[in-house]
Each structure stands twice: as C-alpha cells, then as structure tokens.
N, CA, C and O atoms as a MOPAC input file, in Angstrom:
PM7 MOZYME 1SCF
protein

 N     16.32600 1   -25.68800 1    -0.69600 1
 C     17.22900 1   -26.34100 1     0.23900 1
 C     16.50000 1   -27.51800 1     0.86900 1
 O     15.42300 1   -27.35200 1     1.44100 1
 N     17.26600 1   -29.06700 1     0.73400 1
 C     16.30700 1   -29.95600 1     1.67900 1
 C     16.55300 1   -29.85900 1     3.13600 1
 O     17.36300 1   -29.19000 1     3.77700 1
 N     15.62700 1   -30.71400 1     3.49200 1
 C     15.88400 1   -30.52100 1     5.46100 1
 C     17.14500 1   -31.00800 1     5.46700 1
 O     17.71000 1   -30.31100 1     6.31100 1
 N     18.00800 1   -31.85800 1     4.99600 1
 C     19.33400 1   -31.71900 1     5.57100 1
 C     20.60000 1   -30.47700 1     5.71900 1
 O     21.50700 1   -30.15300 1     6.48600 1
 N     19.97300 1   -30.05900 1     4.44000 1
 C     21.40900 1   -29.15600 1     3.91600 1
 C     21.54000 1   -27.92800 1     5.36600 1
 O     20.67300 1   -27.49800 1     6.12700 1
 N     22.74900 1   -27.71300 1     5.29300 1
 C     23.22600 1   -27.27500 1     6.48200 1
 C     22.61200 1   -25.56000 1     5.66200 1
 O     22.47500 1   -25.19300 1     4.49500 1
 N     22.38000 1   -24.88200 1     7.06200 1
 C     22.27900 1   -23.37400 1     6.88000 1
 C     22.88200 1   -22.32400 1     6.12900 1
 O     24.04800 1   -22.26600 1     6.52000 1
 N     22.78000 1   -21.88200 1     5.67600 1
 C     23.52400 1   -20.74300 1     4.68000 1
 C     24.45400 1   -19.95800 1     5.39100 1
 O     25.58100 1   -19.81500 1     4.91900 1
 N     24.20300 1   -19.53300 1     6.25000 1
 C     24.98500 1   -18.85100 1     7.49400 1
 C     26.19400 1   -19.56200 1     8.17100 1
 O     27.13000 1   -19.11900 1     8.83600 1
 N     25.78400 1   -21.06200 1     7.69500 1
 C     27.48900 1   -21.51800 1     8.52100 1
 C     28.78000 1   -21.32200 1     8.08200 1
 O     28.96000 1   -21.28400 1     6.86500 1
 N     29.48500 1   -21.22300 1     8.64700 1
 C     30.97100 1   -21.22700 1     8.46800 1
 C     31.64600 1   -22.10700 1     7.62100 1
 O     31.39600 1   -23.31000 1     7.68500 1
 N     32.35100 1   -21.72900 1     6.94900 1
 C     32.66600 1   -22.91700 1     5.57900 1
 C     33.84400 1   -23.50200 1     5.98400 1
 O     34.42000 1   -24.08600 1     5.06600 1
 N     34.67600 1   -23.56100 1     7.60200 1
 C     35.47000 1   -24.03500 1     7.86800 1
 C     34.64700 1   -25.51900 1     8.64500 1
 O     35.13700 1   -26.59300 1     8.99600 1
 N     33.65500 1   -25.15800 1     8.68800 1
 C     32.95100 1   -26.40600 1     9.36700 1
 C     32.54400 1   -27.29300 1     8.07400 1
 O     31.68700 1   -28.14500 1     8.30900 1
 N     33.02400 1   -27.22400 1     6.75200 1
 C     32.40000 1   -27.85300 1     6.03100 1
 C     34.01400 1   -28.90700 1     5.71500 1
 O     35.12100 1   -28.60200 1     6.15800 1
 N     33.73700 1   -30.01300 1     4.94300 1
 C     34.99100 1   -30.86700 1     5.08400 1
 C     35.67300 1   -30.40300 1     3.42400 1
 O     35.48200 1   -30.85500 1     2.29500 1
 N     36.60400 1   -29.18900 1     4.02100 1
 C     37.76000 1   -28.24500 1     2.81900 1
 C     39.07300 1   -28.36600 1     3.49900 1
 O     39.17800 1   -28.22900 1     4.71700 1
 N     40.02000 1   -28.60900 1     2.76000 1
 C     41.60000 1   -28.70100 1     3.35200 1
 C     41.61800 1   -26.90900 1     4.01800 1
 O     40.81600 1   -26.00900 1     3.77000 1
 N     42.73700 1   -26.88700 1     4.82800 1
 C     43.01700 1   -25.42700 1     5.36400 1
 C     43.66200 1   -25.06400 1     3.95700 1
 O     44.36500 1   -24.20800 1     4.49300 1
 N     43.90400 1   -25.00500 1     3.08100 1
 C     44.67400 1   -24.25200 1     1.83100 1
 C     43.76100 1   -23.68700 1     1.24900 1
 O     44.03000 1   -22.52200 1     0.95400 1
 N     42.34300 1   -24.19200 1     0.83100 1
 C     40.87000 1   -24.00600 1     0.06100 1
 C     40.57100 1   -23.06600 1     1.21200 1
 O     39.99300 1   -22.06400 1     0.79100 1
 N     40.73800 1   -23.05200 1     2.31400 1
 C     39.64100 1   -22.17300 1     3.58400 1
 C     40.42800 1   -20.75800 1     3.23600 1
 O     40.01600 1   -19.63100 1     2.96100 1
 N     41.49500 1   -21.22000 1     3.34700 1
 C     42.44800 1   -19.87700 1     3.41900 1
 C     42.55900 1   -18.91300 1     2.02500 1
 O     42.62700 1   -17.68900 1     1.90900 1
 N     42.54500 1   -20.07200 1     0.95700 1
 C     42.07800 1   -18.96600 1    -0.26200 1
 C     40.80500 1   -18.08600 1    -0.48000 1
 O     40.58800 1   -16.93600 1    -0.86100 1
 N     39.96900 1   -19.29500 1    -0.00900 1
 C     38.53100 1   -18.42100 1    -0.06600 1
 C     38.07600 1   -17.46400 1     0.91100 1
 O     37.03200 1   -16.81200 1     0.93800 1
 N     39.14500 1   -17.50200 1     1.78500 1
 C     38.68100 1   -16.62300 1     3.02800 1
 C     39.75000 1   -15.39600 1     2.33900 1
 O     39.33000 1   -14.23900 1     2.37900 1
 N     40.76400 1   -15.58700 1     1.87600 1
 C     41.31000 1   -14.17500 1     1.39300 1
 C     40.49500 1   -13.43500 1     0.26800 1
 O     40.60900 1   -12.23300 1     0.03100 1
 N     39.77800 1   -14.17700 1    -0.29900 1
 C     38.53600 1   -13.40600 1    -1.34400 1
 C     37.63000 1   -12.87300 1    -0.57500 1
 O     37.08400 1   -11.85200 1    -0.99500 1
 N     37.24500 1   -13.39500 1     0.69600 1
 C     35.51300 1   -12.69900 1     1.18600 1
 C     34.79000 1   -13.45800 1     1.45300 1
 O     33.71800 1   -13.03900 1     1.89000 1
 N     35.01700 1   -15.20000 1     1.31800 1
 C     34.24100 1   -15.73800 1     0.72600 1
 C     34.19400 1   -17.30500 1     2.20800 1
 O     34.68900 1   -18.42600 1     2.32200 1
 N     33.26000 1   -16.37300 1     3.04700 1
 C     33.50400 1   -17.02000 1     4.64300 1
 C     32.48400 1   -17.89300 1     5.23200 1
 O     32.56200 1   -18.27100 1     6.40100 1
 N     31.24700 1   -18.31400 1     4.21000 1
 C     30.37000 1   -18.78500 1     4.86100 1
 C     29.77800 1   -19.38500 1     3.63500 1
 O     30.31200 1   -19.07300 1     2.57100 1
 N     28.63100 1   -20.29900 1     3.61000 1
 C     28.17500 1   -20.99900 1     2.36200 1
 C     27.46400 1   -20.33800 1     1.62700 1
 O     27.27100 1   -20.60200 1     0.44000 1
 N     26.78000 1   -18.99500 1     2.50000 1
 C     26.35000 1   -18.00200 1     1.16900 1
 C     26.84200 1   -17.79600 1     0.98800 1
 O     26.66500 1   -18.16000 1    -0.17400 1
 N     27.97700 1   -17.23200 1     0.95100 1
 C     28.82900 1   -16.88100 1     0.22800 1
 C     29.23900 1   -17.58400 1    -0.86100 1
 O     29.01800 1   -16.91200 1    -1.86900 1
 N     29.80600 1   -18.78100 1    -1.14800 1
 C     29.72100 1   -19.98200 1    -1.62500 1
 C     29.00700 1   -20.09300 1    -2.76900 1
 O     29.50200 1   -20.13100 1    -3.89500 1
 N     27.55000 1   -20.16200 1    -2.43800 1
 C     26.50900 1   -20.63100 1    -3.11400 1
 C     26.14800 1   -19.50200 1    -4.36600 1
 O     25.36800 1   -19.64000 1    -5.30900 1
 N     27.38600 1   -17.84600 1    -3.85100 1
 C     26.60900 1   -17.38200 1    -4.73100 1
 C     28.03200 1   -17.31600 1    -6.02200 1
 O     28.06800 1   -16.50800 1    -6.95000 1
 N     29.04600 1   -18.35000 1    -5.74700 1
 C     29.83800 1   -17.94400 1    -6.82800 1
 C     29.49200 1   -19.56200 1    -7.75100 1
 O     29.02700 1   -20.62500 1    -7.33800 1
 N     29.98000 1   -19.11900 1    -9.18000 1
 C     30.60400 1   -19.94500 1   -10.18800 1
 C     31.56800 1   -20.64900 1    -9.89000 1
 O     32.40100 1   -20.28800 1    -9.05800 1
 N     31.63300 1   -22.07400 1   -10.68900 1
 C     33.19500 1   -22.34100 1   -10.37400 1
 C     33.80100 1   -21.76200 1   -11.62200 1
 O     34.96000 1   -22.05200 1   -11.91900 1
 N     33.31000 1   -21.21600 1   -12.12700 1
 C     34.44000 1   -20.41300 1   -13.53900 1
 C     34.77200 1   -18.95300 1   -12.46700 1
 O     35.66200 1   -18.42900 1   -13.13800 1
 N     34.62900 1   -18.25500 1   -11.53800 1
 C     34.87200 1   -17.45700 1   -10.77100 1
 C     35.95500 1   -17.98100 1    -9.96200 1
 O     37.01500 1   -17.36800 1    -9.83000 1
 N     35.77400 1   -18.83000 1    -9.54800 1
 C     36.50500 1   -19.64000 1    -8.44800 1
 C     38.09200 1   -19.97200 1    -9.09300 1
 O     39.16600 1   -19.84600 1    -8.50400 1
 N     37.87400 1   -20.38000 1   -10.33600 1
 C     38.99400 1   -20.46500 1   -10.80500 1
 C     40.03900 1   -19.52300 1   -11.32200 1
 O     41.05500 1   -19.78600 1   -11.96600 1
 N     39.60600 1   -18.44100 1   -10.93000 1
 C     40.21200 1   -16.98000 1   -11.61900 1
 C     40.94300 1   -16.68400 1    -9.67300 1
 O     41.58900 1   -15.63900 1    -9.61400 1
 N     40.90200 1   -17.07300 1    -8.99100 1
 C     41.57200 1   -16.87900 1    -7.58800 1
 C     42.87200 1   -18.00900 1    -7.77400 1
 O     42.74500 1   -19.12300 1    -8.28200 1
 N     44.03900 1   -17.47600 1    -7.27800 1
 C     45.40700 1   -17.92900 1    -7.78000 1
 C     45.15700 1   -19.33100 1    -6.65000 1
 O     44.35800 1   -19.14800 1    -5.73100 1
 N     45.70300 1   -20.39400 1    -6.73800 1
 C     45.66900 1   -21.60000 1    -6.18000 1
 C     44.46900 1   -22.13400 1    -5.96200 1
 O     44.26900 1   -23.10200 1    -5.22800 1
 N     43.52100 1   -21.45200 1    -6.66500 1
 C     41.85700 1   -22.77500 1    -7.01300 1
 C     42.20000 1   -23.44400 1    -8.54300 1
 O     42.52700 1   -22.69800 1    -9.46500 1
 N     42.13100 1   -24.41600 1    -8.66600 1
 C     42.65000 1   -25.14400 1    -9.69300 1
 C     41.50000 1   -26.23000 1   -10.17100 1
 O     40.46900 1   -26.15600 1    -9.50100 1
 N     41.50200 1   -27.04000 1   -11.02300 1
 C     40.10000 1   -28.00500 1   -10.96000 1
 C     40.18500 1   -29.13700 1    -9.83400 1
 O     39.20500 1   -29.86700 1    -9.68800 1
 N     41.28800 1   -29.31000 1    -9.05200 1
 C     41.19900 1   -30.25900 1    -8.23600 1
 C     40.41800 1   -29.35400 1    -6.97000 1
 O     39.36200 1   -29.73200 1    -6.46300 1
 N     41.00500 1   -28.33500 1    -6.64200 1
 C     40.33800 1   -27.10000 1    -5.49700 1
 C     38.39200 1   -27.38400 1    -5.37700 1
 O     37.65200 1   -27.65400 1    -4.43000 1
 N     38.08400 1   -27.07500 1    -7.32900 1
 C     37.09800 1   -27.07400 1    -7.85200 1
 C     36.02000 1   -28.17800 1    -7.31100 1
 O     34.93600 1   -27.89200 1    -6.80200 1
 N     36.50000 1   -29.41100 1    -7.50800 1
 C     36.09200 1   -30.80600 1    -7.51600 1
 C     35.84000 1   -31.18300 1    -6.08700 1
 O     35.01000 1   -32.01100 1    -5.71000 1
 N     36.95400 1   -30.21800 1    -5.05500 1
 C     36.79200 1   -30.48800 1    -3.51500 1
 C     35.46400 1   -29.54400 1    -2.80000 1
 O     34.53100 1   -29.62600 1    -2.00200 1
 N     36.10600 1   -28.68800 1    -3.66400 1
 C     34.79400 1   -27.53100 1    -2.90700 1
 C     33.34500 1   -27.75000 1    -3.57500 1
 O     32.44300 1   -27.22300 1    -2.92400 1
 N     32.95800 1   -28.39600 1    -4.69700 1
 C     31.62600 1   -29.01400 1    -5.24200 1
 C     31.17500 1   -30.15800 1    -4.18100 1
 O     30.08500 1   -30.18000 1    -3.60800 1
 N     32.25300 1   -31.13200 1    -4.02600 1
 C     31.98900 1   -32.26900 1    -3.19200 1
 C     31.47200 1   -31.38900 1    -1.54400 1
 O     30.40300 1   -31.68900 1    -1.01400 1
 N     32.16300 1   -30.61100 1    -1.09200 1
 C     31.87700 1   -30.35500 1     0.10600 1
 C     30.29200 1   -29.88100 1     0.18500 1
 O     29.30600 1   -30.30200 1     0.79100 1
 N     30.52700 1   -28.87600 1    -0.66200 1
 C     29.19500 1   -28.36000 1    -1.04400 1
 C     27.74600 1   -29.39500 1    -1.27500 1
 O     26.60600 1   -29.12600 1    -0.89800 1
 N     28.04300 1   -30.19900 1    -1.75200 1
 C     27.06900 1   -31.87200 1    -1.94500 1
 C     26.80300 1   -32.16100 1    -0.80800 1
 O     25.66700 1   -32.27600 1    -0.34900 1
 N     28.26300 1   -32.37100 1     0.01100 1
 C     27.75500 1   -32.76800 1     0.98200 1
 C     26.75000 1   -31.75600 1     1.96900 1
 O     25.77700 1   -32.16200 1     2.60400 1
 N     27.06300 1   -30.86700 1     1.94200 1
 C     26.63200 1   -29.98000 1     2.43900 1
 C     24.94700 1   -29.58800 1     2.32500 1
 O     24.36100 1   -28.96900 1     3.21300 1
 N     24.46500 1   -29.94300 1     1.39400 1
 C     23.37600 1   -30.13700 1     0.88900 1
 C     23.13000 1   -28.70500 1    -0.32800 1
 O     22.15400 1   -28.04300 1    -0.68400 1
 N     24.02500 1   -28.71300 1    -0.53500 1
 C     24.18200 1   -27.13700 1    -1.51700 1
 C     24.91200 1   -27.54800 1    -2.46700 1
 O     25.60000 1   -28.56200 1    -2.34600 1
 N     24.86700 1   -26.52400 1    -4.01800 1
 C     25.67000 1   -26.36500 1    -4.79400 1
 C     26.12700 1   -24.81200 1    -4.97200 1
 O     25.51700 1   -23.90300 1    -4.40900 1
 N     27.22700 1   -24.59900 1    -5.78700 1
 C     27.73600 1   -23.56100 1    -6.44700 1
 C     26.75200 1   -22.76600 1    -7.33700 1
 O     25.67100 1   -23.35400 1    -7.37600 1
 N     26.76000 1   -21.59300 1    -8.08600 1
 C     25.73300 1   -20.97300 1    -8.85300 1
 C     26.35400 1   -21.49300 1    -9.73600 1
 O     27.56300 1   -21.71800 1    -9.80200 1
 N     25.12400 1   -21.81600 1   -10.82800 1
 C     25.26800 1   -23.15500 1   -12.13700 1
 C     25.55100 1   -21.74700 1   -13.00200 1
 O     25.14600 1   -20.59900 1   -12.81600 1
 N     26.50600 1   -22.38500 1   -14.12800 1
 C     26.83600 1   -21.39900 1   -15.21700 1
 C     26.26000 1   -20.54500 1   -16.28100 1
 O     25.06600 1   -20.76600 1   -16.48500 1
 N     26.55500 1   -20.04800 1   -16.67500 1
 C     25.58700 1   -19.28700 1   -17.23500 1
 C     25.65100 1   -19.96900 1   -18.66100 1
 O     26.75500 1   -20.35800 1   -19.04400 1
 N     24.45400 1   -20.15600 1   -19.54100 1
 C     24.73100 1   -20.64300 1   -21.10100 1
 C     25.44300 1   -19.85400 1   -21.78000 1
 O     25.71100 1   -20.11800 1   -22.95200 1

C-alpha cells in the first residue's frame, strides 16, 4: 500500500461509488475496502446489477483509492 492509499478499514461509501454500487455491495457483505480488495471482478460480476460499467466504476474508485481488486487468477 503507498502512503496515500486510504486505509483498509474505511468505509466504501466514502470512496467516490454511485448509491446503486454501495447498495449492491453492501447487500453482499461487502462494506469496507477490505472487503473490496479481497474480491475479483469476475466475482463481482456474478452479483445481479454489477455489470462491466459497475466494474470499470468500482476499479476507478479503487485507483483512486490507492488500491486494487484481487487480480485474476491464470
């Protein structure tokens, strides 16, 4: 993690996600950036209304964030 990236522990409503993305991922479990950090986006996409645009928002946030998603498996 560099010195910017925000804490693992924060709240993923503080991260910049529409309320539709907060609300899906919060009906999975999925409430904070560990949480986050420990899924796939091939996971992500198996939850009904994550789509590749969902995908593309929640990577970007995550960037910004100073984090990514868990990279895929070969």
């Amino acid at each position: 993690m560099d010195e910017t990236a925000v804490d693992i522990d924060t709240w993923l409503d503080t991260l910049d996600l529409n309320l539709r993305i907060l609300n899906r991922l919060g009906s999975e479990g999925i409430l904070r950036v560990r949480d986050l950090r420990a899924c796939r986006a091939s996971d992500l996409r198996k939850f009904p209304g994550i789509g590749p645009r969902s995908i593309r928002d929640i990577q970007h946030a995550m960037h910004q964030a100073g984090h990514t998603l868990r990279a895929e498996e070969a």
